[in-house]
Wavefront OBJ file of the C-alpha trace (Angstrom):
o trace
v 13.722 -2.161 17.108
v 16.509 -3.839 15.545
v 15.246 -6.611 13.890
v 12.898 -4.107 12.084
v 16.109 -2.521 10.281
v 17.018 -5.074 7.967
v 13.190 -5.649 7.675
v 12.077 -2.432 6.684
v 15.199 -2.456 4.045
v 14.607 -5.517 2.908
v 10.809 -4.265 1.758
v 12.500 -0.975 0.117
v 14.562 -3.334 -1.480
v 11.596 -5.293 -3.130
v 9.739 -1.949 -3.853
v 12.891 -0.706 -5.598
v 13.309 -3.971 -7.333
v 9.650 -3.358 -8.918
v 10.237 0.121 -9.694
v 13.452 -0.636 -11.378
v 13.670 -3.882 -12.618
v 15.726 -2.590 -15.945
v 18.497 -1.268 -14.063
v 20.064 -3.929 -11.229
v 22.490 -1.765 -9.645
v 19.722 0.475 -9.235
v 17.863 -1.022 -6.261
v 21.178 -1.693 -4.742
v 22.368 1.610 -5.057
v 19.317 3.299 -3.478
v 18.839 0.371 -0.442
v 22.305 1.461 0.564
v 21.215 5.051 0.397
v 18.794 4.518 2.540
v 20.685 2.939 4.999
v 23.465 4.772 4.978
v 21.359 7.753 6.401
v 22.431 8.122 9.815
v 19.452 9.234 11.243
v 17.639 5.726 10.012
v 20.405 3.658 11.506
v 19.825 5.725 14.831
v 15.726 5.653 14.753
v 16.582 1.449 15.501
v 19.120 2.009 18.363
v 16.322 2.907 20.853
v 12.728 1.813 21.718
v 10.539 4.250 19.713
v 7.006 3.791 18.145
v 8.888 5.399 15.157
v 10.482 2.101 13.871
v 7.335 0.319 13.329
v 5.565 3.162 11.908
v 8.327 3.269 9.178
v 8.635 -0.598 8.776
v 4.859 -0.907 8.202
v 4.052 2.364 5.903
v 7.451 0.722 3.747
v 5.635 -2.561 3.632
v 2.557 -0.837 2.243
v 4.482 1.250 -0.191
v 5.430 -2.135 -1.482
v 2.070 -3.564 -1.250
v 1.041 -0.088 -3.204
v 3.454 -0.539 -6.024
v 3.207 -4.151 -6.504
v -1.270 -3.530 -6.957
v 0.213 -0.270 -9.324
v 1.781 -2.886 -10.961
v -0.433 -5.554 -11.486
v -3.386 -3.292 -11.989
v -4.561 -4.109 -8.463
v -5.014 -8.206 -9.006
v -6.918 -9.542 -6.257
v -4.283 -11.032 -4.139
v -2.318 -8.092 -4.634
v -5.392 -6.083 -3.591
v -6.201 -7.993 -0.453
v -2.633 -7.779 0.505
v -2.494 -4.106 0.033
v -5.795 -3.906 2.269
v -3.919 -5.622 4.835
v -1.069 -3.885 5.359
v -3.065 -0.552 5.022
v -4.726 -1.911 8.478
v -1.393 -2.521 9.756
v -0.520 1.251 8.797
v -3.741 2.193 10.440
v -2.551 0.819 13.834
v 0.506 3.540 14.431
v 1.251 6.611 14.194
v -0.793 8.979 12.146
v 2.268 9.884 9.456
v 1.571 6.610 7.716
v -1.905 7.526 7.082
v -1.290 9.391 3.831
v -1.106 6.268 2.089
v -4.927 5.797 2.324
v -5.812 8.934 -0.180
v -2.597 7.434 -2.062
v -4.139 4.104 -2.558
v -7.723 5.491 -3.523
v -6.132 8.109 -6.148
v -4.243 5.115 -7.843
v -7.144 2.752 -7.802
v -9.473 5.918 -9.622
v -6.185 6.424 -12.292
v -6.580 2.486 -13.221
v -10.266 2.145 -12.971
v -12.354 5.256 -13.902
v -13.220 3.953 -17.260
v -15.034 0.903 -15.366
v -16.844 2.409 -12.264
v -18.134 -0.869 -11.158
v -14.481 -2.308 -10.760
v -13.481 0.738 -8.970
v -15.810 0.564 -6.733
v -14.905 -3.134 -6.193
v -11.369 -2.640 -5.825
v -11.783 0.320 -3.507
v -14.335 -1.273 -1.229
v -12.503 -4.905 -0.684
v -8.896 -2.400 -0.101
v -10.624 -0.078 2.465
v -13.479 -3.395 3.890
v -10.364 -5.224 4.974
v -8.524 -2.356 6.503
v -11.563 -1.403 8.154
v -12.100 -4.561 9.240
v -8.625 -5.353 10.767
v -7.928 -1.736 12.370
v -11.356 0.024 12.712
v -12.039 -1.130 16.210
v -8.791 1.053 17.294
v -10.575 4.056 16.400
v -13.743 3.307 18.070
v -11.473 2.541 21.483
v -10.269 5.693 21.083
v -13.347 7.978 20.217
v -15.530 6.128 23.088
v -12.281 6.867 25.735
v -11.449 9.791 24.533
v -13.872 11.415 22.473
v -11.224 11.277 19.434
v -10.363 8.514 17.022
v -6.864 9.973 16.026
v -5.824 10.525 19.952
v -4.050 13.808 18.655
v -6.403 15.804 20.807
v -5.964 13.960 24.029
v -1.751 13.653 23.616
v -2.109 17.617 23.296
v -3.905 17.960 26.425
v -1.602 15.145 28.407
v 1.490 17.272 27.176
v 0.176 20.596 28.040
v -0.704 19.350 31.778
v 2.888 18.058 32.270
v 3.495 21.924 32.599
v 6.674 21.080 29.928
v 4.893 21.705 26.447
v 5.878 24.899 24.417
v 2.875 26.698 23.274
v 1.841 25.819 19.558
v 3.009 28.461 17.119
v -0.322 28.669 15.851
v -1.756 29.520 19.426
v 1.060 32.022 19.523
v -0.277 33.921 16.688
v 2.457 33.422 14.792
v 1.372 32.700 10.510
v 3.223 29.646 8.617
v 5.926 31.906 7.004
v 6.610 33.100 10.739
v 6.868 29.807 11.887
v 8.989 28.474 9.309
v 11.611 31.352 9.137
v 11.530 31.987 13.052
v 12.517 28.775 13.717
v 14.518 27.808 10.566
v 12.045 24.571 10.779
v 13.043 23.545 7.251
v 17.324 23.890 7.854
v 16.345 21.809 10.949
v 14.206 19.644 9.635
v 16.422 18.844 6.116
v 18.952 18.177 8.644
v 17.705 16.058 11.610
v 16.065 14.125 8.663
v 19.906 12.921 7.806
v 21.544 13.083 10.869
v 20.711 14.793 14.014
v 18.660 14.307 17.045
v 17.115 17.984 18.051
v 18.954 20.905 17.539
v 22.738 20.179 18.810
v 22.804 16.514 19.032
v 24.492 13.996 16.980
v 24.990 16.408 13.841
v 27.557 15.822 11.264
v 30.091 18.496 10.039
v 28.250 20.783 7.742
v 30.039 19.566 4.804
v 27.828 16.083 4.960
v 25.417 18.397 4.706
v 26.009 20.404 2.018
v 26.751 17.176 -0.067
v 23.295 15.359 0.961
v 21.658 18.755 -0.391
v 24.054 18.806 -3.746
v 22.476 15.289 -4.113
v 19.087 15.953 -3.732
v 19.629 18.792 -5.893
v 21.094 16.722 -8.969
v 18.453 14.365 -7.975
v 15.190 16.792 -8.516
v 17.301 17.891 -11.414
v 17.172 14.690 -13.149
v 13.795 13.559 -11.735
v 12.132 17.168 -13.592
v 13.977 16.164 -16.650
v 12.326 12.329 -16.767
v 8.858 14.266 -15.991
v 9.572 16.841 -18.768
v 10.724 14.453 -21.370
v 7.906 11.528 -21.060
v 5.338 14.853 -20.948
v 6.812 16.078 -23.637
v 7.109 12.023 -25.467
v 3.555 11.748 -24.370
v 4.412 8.780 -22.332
v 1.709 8.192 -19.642
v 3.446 4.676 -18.531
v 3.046 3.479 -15.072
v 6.676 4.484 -14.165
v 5.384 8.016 -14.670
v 2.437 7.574 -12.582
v 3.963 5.735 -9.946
v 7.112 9.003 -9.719
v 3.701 11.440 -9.465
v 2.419 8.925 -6.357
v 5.809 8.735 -4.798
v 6.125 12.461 -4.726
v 2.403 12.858 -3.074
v 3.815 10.451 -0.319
v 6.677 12.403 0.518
v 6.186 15.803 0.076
v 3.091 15.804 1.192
v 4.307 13.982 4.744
v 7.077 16.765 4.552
v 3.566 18.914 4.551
v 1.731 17.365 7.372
v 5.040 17.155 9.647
v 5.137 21.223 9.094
v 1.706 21.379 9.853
v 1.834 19.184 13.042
v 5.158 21.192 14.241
v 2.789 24.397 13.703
v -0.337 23.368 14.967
v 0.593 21.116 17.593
v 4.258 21.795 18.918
v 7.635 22.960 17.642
v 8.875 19.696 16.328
v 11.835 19.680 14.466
v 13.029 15.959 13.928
v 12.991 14.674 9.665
v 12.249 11.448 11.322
v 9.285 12.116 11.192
v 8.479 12.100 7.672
v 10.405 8.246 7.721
v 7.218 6.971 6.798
v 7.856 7.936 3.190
v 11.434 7.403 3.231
v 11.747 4.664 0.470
v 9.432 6.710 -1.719
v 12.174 9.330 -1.415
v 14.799 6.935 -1.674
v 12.603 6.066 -4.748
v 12.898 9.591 -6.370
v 16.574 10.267 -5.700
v 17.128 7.139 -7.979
v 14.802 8.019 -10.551
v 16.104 11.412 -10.612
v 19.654 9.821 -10.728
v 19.232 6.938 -13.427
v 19.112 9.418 -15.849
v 22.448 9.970 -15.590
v 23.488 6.845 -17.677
v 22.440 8.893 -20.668
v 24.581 11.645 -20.617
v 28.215 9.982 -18.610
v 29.686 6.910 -19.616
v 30.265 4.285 -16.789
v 28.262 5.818 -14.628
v 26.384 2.729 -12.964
v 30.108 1.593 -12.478
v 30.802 4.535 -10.581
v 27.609 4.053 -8.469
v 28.895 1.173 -7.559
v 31.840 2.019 -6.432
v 29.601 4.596 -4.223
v 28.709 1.386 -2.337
v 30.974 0.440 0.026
v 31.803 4.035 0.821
v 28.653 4.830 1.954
v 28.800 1.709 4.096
v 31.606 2.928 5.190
v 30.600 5.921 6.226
v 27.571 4.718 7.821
v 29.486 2.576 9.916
v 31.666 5.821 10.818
v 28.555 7.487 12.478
v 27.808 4.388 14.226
v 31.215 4.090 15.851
v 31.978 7.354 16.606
v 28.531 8.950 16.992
v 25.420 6.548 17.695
v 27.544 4.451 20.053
v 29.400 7.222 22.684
v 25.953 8.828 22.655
v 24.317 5.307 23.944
v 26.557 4.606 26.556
v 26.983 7.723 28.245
l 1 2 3 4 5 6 7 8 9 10 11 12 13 14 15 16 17 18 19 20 21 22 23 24 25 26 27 28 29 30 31 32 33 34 35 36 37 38 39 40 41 42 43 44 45 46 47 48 49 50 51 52 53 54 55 56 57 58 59 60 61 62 63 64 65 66 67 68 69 70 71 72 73 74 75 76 77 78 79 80 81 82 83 84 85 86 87 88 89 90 91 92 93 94 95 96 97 98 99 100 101 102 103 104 105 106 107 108 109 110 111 112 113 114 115 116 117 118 119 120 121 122 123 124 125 126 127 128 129 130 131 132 133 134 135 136 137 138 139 140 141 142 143 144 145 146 147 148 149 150 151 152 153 154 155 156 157 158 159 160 161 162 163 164 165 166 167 168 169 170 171 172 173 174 175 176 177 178 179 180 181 182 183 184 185 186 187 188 189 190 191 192 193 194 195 196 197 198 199 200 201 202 203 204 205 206 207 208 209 210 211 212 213 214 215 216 217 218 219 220 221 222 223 224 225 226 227 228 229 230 231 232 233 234 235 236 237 238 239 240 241 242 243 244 245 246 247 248 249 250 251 252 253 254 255 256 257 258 259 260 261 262 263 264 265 266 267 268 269 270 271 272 273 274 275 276 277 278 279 280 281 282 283 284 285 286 287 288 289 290 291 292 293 294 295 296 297 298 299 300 301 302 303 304 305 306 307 308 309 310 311 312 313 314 315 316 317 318 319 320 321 322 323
C-alpha cells in the first residue's frame, strides 16, 4: 500500500507533465495538490483494494493522454491496451476509462474509419486478452461478470447491510438531500473516514471548496474563450475527457451509494483523482494572465501544503493507527 503512493504520484506527475509542458511549476504545483489531500495520504496507511485501483486507473490516465497525444501511435496504443487490462482487474470505478478511451479514439479517427477501427480493436483485443478471463471466472461462479450482484447478496446475509435507498423507495433527490450524500461525500473525498472520523476543522473545508470554486471559475473561462477563439486544440479536448472521467465517477459513486448501499466515502471516486487534479490546474493557470507573479506565489504554496499534509499525518492518521 505504501509503495503505491509515490507510484501513483509519480504517474500524475508524468500525466501532468504532458498536459502542461509550457508551464513547469505547473505539474509541480498540482502533484503536491494531490498529495497533500489527506484522505489520499490515508487511503495508503491501510491494506485496501482502493490503492491499487487508484494507482492503476492513474497509470491509464497517463497511458490515455500520452495516445491523446501522439494521436494513438502504436506503442502508445498497445501500452494504453495494457494498462486498460490492468484497470479491468479491480474495482469497477476504474472502468469508466474504457468509454473514455473509445470516445477519444472516434474524435481522432472518424474521418478514416478503417484506422479507427484498427486502433479500437488492437486497444480493446489486448485488454480483452489480458483481463477477459476474470470475467468469465466470475459469470461461470457466480452468474455475474462484475461480482456487484453476488457482494450485494454476501452483505445482505451478514444481517449488517442497510437497505439500498432505492429499495427503500426513496427517489435520487431524496437520497441526496436525506442524507446530505454530496456535503459528505465533498468532504470524506478530502479528509474524513465516514461520518465523524478523522475530519478537519470546517475551515479546511471551506478553503478546499473556495479552491475548487476559483478553479471551475477559471477552467469555464479557458472553455469559453478557446470556444469563442475557435480553438479545437487537443488541450481542449483532453479538459472535455478529463471532466467525463471525473464527474462522471462522481456520477456512478452516487449511483452505487443509491442503488447498492449508503456509501459516503470521496475515496471512492480516487480513480479519477489526477484528472481532477488535472482540472483544478487548468482552471488555475489562467491566473498568470490577470496577477503578476502568480506562479511565484504558487510556489511558495508548496511547502505549505507539505506542511500541512504532514500536520494530518502526525496528529491525525497516526493516533488513529495506533489506538
Amino acid at each position: 500500500m505504501v509503495a503505491l503512493y509515490p507510484i501513483t504520484l509519480w504517474f500524475a506527475y508524468l500525466t501532468l507533465r504532458l498536459l502542461f509542458s509550457r508551464t513547469s511549476i505547473a505539474p509541480l504545483w498540482g502533484v503536491t495538490v494531490m498529495a497533500t489531500v489527506p484522505m489520499f495520504t490515508l487511503v495508503h496507511t491501510y491494506y485496501t483494494n482502493d490503492a491499487p485501483a487508484i494507482a492503476v486507473s492513474t497509470i491509464a490516465t497517463y497511458a490515455l493522454i500520452r495516445a491523446h497525444h501522439s494521436t494513438f501511435s502504436t506503442f502508445d496504443t498497445m501500452l494504453l491496451g495494457f494498462t486498460l487490462a490492468l484497470v479491468a482487474l479491480h474495482k469497477y470505478t476504474g472502468l469508466l476509462l474504457f468509454p473514455a478511451t473509445i470516445v477519444t479514439i472516434i474524435w481522432h479517427f472518424y474521418r478514416t474509419p478503417l484506422t479507427l477501427i484498427r486502433k479500437a480493436v488492437l486497444v480493446l483485443g489486448i485488454a480483452g486478452a489480458i483481463a477477459c478471463w476474470w470475467y468469465v471466472r466470475n459469470w461461470l461462479l457466480y452468474d455475474d461478470p462484475v461480482g456487484v450482484s453476488f457482494t450485494q447478496a454476501a452483505v445482505d446475509a451478514s444481517g449488517g447491510a442497510p437497505i439500498p435507498p432505492r429499495a427503500q423507495g426513496l427517489s435520487p433527490i431524496d437520497f441526496a438531500t436525506s442524507t446530505n450524500w454530496w456535503a459528505e461525500n465533498f468532504a470524506t473525498f478530502w479528509a474524513g473516514y465516514g461520518i465523524h472520523r478523522l475530519k478537519l476543522p470546517g475551515a479546511a473545508y471551506l478553503s478546499f471548496a473556495a479552491l475548487t470554486a476559483a478553479a471551475a471559475v477559471g477552467l469555464t473561462a479557458r472553455i469559453a474563450r478557446s470556444l469563442w477563439l475557435k480553438r479545437a486544440d487537443n488541450m481542449l479536448s483532453a479538459i472535455f475527457l478529463l471532466v467525463f472521467l471525473h464527474i462522471g465517477l462522481w456520477m456512478v459513486s452516487f449511483w452505487s451509494s443509491y442503488a447498492v448501499d449508503v456509501a459516503l466515502h470521496g475515496r471512492y471516486v480516487f480513480p479519477s483523482i489526477v484528472a481532477f487534479v488535472a482540472l483544478v490546474v487548468s482552471g488555475m493557470s489562467v491566473l498568470p494572465r490577470y496577477i503578476p507573479k502568480s506562479s511565484l506565489a504558487a510556489a511558495a504554496t508548496i511547502p505549505i501544503m507539505l506542511a500541512a499534509n504532514g500536520a494530518y499525518f502526525v496528529h491525525s492518521i497516526l493516533p488513529d493507527v495506533n489506538r
